[in-house]
RODO-2510 file (C-alpha; in nm, 4 decimals, decimal comma):
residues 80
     n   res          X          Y          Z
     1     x     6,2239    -2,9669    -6,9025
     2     x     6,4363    -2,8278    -6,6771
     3     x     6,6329    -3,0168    -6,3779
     4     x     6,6306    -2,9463    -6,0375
     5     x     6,9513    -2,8719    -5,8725
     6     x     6,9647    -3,1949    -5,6862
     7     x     6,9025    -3,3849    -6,0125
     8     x     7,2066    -3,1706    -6,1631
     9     x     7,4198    -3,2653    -5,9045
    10     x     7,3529    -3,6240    -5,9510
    11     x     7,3844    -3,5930    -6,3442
    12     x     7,7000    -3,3938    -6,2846
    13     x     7,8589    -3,6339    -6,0545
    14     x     7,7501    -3,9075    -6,2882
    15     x     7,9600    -3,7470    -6,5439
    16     x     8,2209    -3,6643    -6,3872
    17     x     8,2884    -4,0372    -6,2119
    18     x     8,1492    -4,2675    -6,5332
    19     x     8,1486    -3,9930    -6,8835
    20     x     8,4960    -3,8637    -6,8150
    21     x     8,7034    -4,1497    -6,8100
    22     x     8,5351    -4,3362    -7,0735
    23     x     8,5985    -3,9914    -7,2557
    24     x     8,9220    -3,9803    -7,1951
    25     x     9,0188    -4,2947    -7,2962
    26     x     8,8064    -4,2232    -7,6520
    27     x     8,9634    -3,9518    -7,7098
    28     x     9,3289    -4,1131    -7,6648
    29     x     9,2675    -4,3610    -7,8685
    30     x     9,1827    -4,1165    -8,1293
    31     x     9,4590    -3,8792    -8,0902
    32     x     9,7141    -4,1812    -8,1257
    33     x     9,5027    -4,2996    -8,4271
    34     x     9,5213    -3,9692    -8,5759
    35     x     9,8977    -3,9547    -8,4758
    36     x    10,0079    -3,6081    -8,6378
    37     x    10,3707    -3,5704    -8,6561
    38     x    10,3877    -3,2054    -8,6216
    39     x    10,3844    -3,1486    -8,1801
    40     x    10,1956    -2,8179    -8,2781
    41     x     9,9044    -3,0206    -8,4161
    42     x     9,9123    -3,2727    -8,1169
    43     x     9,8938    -2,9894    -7,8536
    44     x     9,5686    -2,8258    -8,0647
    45     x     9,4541    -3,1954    -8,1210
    46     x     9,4745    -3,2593    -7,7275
    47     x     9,3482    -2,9227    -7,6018
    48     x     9,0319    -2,9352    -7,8674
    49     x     8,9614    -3,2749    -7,7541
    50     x     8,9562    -3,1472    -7,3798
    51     x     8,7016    -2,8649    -7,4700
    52     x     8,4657    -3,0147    -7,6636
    53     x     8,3560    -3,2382    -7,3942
    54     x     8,2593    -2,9679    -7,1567
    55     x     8,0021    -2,8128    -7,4131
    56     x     7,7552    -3,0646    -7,4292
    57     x     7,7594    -3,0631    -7,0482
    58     x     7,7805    -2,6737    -6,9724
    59     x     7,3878    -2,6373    -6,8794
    60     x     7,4310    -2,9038    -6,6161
    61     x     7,7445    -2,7781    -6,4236
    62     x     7,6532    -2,4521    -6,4464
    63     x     7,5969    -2,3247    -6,1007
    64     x     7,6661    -2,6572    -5,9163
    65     x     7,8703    -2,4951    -5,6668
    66     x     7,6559    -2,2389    -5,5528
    67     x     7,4208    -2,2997    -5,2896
    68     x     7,0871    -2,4796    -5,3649
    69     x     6,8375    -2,1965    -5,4952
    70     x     6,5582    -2,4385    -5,3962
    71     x     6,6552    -2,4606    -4,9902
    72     x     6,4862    -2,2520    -4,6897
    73     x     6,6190    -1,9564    -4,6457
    74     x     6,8311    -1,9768    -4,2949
    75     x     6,7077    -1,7150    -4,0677
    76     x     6,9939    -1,6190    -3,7848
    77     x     6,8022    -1,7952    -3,4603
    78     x     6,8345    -2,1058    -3,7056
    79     x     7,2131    -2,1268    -3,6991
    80     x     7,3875    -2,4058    -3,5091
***
């Protein structure tokens, strides 16, 4: 089922405002639990963590700033 792009918005902006933080703080709790001691392996640590949580995402935020696809067309007399 697919979502509209109002409903992606919303689930983008959900995830962005709630999933991120609580994400971030996950994953920095598990990059000082891991601790490596090489800074080579902390930098690959730090950017892998701050891929991987795009990917489950990428369908929704995919085309969220375009315009809606779904809206009228405006038609020139219709401009303010």
């Amino acid at each position: 089922m697919a979502l509209s792009y109002k409903a992606r918005r919303r689930v983008a902006l959900l995830v962005l405002l709630v999933g991120l933080p609580i994400y971030i703080l996950v994953a920095s709790v598990l990059a000082t639990t891991i601790a490596p001691d090489s800074v080579l392996v902390t930098l690959l640590l730090y950017v892998g963590l701050g891929i991987v949580w795009i990917l489950p995402f990428k369908s929704v935020f995919k085309g969220i700033g375009q315009a809606d696809p779904d809206a009228p067309k405006r038609r020139f007399d219709d401009d303010p």
